[in-house]
Every structure is written in C-alpha cells, then in structure tokens.
N, C-alpha and C positions, 0 to 999 in steps of 0.2 A: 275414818276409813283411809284420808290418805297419808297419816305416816304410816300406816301398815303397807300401801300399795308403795309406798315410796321405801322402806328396809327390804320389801320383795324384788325390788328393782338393784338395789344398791347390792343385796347380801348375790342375786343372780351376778349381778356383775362382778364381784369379787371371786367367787368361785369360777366362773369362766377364766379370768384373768389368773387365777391362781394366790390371789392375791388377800386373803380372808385378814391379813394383818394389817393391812393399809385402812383396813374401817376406821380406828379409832384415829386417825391421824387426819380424818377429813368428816368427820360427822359429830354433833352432839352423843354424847357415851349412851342414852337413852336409847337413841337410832342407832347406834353403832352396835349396840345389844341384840336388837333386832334381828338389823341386817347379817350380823352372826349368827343367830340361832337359823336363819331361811340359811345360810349357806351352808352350814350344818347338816341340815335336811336336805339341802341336794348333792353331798357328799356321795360318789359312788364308790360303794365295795370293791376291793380289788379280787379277785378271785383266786384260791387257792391250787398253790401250784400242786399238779398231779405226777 
C-alpha cells in the first residue's frame, strides 16, 4: 500500500508542477511508472473552442 500512496503523491506533484518528465530523473522506473499513470488520470481536458 505505500508505494501506491507514495506514486499518488509523487505523480500529484508532477502534474501540479507541470512537470510529468522530471519522474524518471528522481524515482526508481518502477515508481516512476506509477507516478505517471496517477498524473495521467489527473490530466484535465481542455475544452473545445466554440
């Protein structure tokens, strides 16, 4: 349970910071997978221009 709580923390903080490529440059590739797929899923839609 906590490398999962920990890639939800990490891949949150990459998507806030914008930063989804800096994962593999500071995590095991394992955890870095993770924290990518959670930043993935909080990736927001941009919404189409009208």
């Amino acid at each position: 349970m906590k490398p999962f709580t920990e890639a939800c923390l990490h891949g949150l903080r990459a998507r806030l910071c914008d930063d989804v490529d800096a994962l593999d440059s500071y995590l095991p590739p394992q955890m870095a997978q993770m924290a990518r797929k959670v930043a993935d899923a909080l990736e927001v839609p941009e919404l189409a221009a009208t």
